[in-house]
C-alpha positions, 0 to 999 in steps of 0.5 A: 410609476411605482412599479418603475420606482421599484424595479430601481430600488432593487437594481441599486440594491443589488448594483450596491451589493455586487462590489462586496460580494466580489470583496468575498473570497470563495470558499475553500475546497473541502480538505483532503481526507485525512489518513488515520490508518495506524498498524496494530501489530507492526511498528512504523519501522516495521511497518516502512520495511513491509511495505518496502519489501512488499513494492520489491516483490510486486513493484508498480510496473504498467499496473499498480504495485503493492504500494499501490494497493496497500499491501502493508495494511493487508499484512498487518490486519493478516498479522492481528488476526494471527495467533501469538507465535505466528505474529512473534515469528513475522517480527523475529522475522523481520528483525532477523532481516534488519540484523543481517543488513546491519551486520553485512551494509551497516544499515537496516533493510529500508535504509540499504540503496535498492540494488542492496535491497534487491540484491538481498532478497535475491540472496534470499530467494536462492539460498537453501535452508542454511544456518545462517540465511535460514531464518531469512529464508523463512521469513522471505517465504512468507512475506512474499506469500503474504504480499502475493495474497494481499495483492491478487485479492485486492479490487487492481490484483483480481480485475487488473492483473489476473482479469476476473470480472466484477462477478463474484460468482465468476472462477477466476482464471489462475496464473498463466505462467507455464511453469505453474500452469492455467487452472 
């Protein structure tokens, strides 16, 4: 019979504790890490338009694009490292960039609708070494060269686009457009 008493004692127990323990609210799920990531060369201005300008060249398409990966990290890390001059030439750069947008649309580079954006770099892209586009067209070379090594040195470029393996040791198998040519 004492046995009987205590195995009572404890269904009470444990009868009276389960209303409470309903009463309490689980616990919240663990919060999202939180991003701390600051540019140490480029301001956030700069930085919005680098990242821009780097999805514009390697936009999400059916495989991540440049936003994807973080190329604007990648170039401004690239650019801490830079000696002094290459660094003023990437800002000059992009102020250049802003001016001429400002000049021609009334607004900066991030602030144009994409078809200007676009429209831009075509412009860009295709003009010789003129006066005037000259420093864009520098500029441009070397933004797209940039976002071009940050993305295909990234785990999505390598594995992904150009479809290297996890080996390290492995070649990697190069650009197939027959204009540049298979390593």
């Amino acid at each position: 019979m004492v046995m009987k008493r205590r195995e009572a004692i404890k269904t009470l127990a444990v009868a009276a504790a389960l209303p409470q323990a309903k009463k309490t609210p689980p616990p919240p799920p663990p919060a999202a890490p939180v991003d701390t990531w600051k540019p140490r060369v480029l301001d956030a201005h700069q930085d919005r338009t680098v990242t821009m300008l780097a999805e514009l060249i390697i936009p999400r398409t059916d495989t991540p694009g440049a936003i994807d990966v973080q190329v604007n990290r990648y170039i401004d890390t690239m650019l801490a490292g830079y000696p002094v001059s290459r660094r003023e030439e990437f800002v000059q750069g992009l102020a250049w960039l802003d001016g001429h947008c400002l000049n021609v649309h009334g607004a900066p580079f991030a602030d144009l609708k994409p078809d200007d954006q676009v429209a831009m770099l075509r412009k860009l892209s295709a003009a010789g070494a003129s006066a005037e586009l000259g420093p864009g067209v520098r500029f441009f070379r070397s933004i797209k060269g940039m976002a071009s090594t940050g993305y295909y040195t990234s785990k999505v470029g390598l594995e992904e686009e150009l479809g290297w393996g996890k080996n390290p040791a492995e070649e990697p198998p190069g650009c197939s457009h027959p204009e540049h040519g298979k390593r």
